[in-house]
C-alpha positions in Angstrom: 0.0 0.0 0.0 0.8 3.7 -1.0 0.4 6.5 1.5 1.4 9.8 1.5 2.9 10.9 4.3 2.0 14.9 4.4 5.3 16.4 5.7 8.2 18.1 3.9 10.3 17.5 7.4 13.2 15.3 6.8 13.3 14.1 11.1 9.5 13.5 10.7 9.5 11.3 7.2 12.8 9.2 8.8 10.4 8.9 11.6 7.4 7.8 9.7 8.9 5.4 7.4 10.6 3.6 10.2 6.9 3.2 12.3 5.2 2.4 8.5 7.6 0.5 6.6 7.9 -2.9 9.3 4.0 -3.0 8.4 4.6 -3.3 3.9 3.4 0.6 3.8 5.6 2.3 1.0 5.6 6.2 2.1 5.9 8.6 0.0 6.9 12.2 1.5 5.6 15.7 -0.9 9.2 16.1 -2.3 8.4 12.7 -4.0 5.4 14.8 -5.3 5.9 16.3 -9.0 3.1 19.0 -8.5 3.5 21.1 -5.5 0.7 22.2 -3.2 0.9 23.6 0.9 -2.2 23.5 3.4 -1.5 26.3 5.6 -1.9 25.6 9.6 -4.1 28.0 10.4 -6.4 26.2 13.0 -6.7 26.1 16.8 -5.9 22.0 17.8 -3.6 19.9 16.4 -6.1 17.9 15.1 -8.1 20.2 13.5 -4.8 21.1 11.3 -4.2 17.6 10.8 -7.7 16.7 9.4 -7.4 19.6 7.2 -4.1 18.7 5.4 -5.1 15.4 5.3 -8.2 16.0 3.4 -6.7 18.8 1.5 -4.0 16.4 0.3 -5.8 13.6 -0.5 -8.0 15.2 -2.8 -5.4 17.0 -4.5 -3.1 14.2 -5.2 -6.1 11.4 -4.9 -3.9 9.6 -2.7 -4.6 8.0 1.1 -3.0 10.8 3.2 -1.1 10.6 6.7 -0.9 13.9 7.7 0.7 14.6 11.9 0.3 17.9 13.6 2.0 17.4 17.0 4.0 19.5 19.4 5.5 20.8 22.5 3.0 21.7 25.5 4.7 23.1 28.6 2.7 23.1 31.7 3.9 26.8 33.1 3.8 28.2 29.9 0.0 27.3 29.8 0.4 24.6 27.0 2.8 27.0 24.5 4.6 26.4 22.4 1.6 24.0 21.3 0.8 24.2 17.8 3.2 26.8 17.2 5.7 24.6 18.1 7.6 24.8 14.8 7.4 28.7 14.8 7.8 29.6 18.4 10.7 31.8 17.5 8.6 33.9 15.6 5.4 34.2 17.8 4.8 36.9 20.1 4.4 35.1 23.1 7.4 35.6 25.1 9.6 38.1 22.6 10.5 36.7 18.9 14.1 35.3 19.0 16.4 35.6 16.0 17.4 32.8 13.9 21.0 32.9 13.8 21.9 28.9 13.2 18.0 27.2 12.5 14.7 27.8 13.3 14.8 24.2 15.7 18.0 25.7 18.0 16.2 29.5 17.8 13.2 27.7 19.0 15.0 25.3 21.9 16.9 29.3 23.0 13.6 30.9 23.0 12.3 28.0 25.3 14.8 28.1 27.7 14.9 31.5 27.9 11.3 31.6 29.4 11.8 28.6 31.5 15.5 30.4 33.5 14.9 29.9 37.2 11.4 28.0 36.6 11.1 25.2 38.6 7.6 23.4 37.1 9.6 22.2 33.8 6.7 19.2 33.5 6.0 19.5 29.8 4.7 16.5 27.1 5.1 15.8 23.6 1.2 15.3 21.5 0.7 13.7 18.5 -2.5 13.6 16.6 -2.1 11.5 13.1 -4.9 11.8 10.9 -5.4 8.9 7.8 -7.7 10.1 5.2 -8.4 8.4 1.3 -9.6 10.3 -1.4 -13.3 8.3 -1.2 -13.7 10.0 1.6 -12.7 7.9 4.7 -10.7 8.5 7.2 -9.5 7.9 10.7 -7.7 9.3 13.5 -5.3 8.5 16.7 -3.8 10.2 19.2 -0.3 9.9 21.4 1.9 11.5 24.3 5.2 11.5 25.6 5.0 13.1 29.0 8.8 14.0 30.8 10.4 17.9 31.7 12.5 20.4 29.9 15.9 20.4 30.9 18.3 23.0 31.8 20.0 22.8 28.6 20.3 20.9 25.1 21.9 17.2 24.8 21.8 14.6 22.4 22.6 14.9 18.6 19.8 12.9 17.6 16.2 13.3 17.0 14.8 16.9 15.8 12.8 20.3 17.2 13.0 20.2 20.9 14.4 16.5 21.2 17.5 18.0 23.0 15.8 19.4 25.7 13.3 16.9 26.9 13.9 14.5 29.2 11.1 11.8 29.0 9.6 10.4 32.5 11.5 7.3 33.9 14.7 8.4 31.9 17.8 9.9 32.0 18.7 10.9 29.1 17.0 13.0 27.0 14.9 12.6 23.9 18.2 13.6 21.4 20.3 11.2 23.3 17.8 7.9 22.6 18.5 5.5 19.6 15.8 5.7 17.1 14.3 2.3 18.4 14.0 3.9 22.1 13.0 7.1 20.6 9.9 5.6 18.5 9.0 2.9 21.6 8.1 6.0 23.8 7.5 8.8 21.5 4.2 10.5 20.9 4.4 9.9 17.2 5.4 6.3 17.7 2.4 5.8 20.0 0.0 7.5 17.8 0.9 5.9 14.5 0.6 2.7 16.1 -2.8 3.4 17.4 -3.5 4.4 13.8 -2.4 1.1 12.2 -4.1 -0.6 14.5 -7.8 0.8 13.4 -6.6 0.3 10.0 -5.8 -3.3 9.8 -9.1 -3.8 10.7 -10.9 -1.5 7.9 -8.3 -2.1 5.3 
């Protein structure tokens, strides 16, 4: 089976394809897409945004669709970055920081920055996946990685806040798991899972 996996993020498609692949999905990303389209995020919820690319993409390419929106919450920061996760930076919340290496370290500087001298660093990781065919089907799952923001980044691995989250019951953080410890407690991991799950049984 052929599924689009709605994401132009080269950490999330490695991600996607390792969860998919073990199950004989082929994924395709939107660079493997000739035509180019982009579904703005413009809704409140991660799952709204995810149904709407989803849908969007589907019908445009008339392909099943995995689309993800998923994020950072932080518990004293009342659930920012949320789903501005990818463009905290560049938000107003908390003073825009400048990009000076990438977007995912200007992000991780702006975070940290708020959180100096905090001690409440409980945070989670959310995850809502989205499948959607072109004949109009689809359904959804949801996953979370619940853990704390650290002082400051470790790990090479991973992507976006990875280096600065510790999840519950370890030690290391996110950026410092292999990708096979990384996608056993991850959000994503958990959510796609869910999702193949419901769709072993309708496919």
């Amino acid at each position: 089976m052929r599924i689009l996996v709605a994401t132009t993020n080269k950490g999330k498609l490695k991600e996607f394809k390792q969860l998919l692949e073990p199950f004989g999905i082929e994924v395709l990303s939107l660079d493997d897409m000739e035509e180019k389209f982009e579904v703005e995020e413009d809704k409140q919820t991660f799952l709204e945004n995810a149904i709407k690319k989803a849908k969007e993409y589907a019908k445009f390419y008339n392909l099943p669709v995995i689309a993800e929106d998923a994020g950072l919450e932080v518990e004293v920061l009342n659930g920012y970055p949320g789903v501005y996760s990818a463009r905290f930076y560049d938000i107003d919340f908390g003073g825009k920081e400048e990009v000076l290496d990438s977007k995912d370290k200007a992000n991780i500087k702006k975070l940290l920055r708020l959180m100096e001298g905090v001690s409440n660093r409980k945070a989670r990781f959310v995850s809502n996946v989205v499948f959607y065919s072109p004949d109009d089907f689809g359904l959804w799952a949801e996953g979370y990685c619940e853990g704390v923001i650290t002082e400051e980044p470790k790990g090479e691995g991973g992507f976006g806040y990875d280096p600065v989250f510790q999840p519950e019951g370890y030690e290391k953080t996110m950026a410092q798991l292999t990708p096979e410890e990384k996608n056993k407690i991850s959000h994503r991991g958990k959510a796609v899972r869910k999702l193949v799950e419901k769709l072993k049984k309708v496919l």
